[in-house]
MOPAC internal coordinates of N, CA, C and O (Angstrom, degrees):
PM7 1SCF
backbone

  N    0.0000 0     0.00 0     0.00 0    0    0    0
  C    1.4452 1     0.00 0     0.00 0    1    0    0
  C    1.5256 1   111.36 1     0.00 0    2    1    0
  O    1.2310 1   123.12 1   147.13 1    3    2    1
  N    1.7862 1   111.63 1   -32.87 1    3    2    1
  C    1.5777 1    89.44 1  -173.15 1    5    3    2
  C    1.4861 1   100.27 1   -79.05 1    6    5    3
  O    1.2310 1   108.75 1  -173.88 1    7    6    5
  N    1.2360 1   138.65 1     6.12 1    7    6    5
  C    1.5379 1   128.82 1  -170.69 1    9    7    6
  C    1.1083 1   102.43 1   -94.60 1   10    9    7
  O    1.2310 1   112.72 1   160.51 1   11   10    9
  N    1.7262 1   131.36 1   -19.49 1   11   10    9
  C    1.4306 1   120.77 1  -171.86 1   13   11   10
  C    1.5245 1    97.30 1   -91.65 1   14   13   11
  O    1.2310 1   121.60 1   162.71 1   15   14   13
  N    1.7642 1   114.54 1   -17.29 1   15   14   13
  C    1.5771 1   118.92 1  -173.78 1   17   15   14
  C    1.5735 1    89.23 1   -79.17 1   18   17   15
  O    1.2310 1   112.67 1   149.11 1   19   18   17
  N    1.4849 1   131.44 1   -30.89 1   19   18   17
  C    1.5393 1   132.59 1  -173.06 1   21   19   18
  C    1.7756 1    86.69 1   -55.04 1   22   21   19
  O    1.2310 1   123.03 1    81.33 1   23   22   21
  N    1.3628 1   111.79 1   -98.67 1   23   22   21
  C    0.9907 1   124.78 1   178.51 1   25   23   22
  C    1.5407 1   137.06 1     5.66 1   26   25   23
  O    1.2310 1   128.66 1   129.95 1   27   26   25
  N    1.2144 1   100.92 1   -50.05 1   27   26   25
  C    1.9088 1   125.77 1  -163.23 1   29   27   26
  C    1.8727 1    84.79 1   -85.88 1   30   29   27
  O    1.2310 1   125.67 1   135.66 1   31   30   29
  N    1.4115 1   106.71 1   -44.34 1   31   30   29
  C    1.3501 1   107.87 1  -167.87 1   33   31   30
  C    1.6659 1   109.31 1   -59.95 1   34   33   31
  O    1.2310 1   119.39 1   120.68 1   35   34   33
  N    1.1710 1   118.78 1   -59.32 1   35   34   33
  C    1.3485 1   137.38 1   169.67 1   37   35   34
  C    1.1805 1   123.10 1    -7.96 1   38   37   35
  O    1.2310 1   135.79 1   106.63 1   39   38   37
  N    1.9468 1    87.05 1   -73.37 1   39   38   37
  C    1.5622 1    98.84 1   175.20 1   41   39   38
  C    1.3130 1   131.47 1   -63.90 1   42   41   39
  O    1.2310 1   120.14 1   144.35 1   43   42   41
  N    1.7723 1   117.33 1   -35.65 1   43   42   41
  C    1.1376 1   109.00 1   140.15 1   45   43   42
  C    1.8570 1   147.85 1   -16.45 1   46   45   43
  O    1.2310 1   137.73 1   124.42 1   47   46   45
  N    1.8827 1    83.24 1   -55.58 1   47   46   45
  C    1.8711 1    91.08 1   175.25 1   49   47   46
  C    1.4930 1   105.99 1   -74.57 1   50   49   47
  O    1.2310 1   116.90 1   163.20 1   51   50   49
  N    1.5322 1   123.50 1   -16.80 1   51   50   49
  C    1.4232 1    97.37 1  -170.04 1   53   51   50
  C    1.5278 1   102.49 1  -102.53 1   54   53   51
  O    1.2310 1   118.71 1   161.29 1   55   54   53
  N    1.4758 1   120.06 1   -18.71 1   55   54   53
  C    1.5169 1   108.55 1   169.35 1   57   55   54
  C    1.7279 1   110.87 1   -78.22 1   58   57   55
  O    1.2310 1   116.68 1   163.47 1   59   58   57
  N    0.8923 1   123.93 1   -16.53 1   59   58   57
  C    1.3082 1   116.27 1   167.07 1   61   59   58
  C    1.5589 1   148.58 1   -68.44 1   62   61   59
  O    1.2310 1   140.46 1   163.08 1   63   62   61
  N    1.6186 1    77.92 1   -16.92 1   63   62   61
  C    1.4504 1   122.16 1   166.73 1   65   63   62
  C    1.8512 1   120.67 1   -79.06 1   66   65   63
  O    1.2310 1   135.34 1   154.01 1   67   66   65
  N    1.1657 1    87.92 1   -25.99 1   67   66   65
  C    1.5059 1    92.44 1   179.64 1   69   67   66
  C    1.2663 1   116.27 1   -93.80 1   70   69   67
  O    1.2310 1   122.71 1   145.93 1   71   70   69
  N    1.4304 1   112.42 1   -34.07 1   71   70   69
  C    1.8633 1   128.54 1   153.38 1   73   71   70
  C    1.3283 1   102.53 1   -28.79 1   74   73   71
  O    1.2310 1   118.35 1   108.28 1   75   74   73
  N    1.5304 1   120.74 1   -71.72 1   75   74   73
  C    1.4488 1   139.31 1  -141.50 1   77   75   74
  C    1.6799 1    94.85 1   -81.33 1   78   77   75
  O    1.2310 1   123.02 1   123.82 1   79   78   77
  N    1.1543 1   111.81 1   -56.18 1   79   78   77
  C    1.6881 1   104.46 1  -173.52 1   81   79   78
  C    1.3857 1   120.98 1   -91.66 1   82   81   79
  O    1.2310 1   116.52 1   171.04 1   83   82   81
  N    1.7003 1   124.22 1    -8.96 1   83   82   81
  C    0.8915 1   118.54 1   146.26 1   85   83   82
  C    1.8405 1   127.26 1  -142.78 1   86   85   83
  O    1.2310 1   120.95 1   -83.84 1   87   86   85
  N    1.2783 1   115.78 1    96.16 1   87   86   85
  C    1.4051 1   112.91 1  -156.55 1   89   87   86
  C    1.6559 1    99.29 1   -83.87 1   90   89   87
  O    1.2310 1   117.80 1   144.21 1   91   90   89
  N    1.2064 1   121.79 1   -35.79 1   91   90   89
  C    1.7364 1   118.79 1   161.78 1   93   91   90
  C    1.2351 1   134.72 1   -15.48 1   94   93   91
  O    1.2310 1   136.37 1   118.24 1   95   94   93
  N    1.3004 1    85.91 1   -61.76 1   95   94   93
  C    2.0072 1   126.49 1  -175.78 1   97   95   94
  C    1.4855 1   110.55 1   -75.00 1   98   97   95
  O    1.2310 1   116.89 1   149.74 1   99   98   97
  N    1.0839 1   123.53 1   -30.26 1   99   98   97
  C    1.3211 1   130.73 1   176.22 1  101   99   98
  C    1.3770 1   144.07 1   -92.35 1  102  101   99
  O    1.2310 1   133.72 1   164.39 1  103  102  101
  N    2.0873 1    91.09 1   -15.61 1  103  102  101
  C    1.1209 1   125.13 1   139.13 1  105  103  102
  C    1.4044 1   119.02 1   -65.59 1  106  105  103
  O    1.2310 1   122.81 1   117.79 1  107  106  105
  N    1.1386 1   112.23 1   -62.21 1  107  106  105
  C    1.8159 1    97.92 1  -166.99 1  109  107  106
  C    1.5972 1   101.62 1   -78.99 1  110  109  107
  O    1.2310 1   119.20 1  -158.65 1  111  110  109
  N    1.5051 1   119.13 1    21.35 1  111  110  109
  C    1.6137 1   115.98 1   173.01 1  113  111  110
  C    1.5311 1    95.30 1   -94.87 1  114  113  111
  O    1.2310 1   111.51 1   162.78 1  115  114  113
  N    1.0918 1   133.59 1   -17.22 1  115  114  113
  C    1.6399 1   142.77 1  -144.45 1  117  115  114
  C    1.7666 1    87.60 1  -109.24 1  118  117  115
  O    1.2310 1   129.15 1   126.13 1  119  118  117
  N    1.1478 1    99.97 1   -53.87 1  119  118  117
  C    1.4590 1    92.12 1  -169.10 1  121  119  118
  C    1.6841 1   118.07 1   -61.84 1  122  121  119
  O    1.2310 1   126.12 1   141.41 1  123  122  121
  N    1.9198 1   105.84 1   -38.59 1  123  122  121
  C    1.0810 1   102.91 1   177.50 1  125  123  122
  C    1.4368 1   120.56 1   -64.36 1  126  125  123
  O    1.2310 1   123.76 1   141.67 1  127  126  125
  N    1.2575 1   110.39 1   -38.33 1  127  126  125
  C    1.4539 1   115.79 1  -176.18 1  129  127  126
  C    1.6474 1    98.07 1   -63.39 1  130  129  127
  O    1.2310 1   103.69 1   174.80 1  131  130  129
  N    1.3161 1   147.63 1    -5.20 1  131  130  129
  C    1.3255 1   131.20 1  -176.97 1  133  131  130
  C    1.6963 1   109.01 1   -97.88 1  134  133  131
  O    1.2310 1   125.59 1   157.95 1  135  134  133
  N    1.6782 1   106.86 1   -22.05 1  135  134  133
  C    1.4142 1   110.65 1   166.52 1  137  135  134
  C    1.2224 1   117.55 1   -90.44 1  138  137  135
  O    1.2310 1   105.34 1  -166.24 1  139  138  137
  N    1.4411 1   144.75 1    13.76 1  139  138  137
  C    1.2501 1   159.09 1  -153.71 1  141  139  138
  C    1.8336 1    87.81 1  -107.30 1  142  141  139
  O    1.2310 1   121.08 1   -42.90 1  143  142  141
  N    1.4877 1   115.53 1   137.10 1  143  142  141
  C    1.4146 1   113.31 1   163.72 1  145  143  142
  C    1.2915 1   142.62 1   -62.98 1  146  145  143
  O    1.2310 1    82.69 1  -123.70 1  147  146  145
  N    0.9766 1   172.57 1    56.30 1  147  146  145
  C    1.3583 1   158.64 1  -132.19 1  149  147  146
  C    1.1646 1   140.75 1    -7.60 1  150  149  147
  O    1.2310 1   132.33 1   149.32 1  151  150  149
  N    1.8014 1    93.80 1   -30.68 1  151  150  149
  C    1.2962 1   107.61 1   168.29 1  153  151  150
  C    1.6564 1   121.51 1   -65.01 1  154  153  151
  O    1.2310 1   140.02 1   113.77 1  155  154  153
  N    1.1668 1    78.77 1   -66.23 1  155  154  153
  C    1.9157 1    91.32 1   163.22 1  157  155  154
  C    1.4495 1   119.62 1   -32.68 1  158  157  155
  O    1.2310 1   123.76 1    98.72 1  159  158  157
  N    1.1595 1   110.40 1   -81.28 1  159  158  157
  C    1.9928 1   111.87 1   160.01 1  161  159  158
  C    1.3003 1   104.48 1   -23.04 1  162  161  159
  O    1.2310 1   113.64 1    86.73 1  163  162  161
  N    1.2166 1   129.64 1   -93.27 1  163  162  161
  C    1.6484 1   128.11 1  -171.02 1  165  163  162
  C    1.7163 1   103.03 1   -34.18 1  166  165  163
  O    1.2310 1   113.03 1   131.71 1  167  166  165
  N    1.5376 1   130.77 1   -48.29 1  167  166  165
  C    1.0631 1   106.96 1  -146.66 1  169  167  166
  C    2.2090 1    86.14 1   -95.07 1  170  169  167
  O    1.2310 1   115.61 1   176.84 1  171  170  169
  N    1.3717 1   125.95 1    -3.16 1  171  170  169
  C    1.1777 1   115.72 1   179.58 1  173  171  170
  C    1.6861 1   100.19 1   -82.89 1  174  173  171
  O    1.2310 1   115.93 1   141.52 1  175  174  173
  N    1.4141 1   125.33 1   -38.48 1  175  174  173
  C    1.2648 1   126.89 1   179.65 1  177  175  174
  C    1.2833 1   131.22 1   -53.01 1  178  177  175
  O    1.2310 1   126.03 1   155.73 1  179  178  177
  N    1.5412 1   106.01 1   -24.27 1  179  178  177
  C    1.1309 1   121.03 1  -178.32 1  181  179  178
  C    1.5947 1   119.08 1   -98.75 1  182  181  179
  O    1.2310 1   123.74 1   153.44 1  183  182  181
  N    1.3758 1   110.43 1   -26.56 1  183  182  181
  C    1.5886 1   116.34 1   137.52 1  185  183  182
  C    1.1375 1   128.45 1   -39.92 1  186  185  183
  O    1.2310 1   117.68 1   119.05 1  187  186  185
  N    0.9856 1   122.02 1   -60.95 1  187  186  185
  C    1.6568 1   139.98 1   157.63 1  189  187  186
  C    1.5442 1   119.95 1   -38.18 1  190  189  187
  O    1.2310 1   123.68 1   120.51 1  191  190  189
  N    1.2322 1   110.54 1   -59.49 1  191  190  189
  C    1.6191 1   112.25 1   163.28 1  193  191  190
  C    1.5053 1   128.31 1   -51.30 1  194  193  191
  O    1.2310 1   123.12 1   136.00 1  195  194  193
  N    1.8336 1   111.63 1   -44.00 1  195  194  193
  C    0.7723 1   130.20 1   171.82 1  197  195  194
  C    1.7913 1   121.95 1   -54.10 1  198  197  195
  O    1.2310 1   127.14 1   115.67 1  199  198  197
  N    1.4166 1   103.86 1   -64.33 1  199  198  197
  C    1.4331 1   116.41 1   164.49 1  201  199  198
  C    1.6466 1   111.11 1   -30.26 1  202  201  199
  O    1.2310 1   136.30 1    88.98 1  203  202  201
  N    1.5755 1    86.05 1   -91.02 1  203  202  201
  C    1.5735 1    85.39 1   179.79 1  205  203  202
  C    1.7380 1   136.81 1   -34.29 1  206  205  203
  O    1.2310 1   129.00 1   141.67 1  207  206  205
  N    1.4181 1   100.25 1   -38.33 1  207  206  205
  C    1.4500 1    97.19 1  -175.18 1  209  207  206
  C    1.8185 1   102.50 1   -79.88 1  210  209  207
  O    1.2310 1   111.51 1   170.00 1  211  210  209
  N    1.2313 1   133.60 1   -10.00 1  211  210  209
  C    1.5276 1   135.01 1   152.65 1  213  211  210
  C    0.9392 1    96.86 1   -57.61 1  214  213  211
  O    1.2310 1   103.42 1   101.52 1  215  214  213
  N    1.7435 1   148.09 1   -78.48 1  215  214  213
  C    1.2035 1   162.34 1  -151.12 1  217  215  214
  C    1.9312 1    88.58 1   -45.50 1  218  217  215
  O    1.2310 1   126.57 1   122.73 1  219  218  217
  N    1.1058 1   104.98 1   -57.27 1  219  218  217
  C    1.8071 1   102.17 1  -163.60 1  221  219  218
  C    1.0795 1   100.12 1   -68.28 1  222  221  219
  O    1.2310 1   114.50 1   122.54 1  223  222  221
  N    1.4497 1   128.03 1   -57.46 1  223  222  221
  C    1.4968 1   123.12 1   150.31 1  225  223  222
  C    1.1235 1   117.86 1    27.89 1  226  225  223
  O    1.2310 1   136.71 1    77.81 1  227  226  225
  N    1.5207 1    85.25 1  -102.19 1  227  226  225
  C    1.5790 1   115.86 1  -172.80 1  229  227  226
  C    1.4056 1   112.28 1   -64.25 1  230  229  227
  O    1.2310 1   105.14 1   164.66 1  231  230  229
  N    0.8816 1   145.11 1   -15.34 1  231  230  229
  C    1.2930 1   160.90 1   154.63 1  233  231  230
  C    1.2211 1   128.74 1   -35.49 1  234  233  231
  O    1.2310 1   132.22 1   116.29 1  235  234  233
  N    1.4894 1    94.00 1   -63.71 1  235  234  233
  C    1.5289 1   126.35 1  -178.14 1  237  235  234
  C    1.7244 1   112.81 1   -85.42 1  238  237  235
  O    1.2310 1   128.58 1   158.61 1  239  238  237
  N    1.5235 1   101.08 1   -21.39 1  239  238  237
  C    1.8128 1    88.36 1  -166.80 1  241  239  238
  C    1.6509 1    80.38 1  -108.53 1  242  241  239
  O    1.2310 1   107.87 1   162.90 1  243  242  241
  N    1.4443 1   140.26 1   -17.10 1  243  242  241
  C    1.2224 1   121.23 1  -166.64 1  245  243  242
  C    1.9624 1    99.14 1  -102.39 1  246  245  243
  O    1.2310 1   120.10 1   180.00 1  247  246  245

């Protein structure tokens, strides 16, 4: 449990980081992602899921 509390925390520090050093950029990331289709979202999210859970993977068995 504290590794998934590690984790959650993390991402926090690194999106917060992107707020802080670039709040512009993160705006016009927000906007694009709201004109982006749904389809797209579902099929980038699931990239994303995908990745990562290799990433732990590999993590975990190496």
């Amino acid at each position: 449990m504290i590794n998934l509390s590690l984790a959650f925390a993390l991402i926090m520090v690194i999106e917060g980081l992107c707020y802080v050093i670039m709040p512009g950029k993160m705006k016009e990331m927000m906007e694009l992602v709201q004109r982006l289709p749904d389809e797209k979202l579902h099929i980038f999210g699931l990239v994303s899921v995908l990745f990562g859970l290799a990433w732990v993977w590999f993590i975990v068995k190496f």
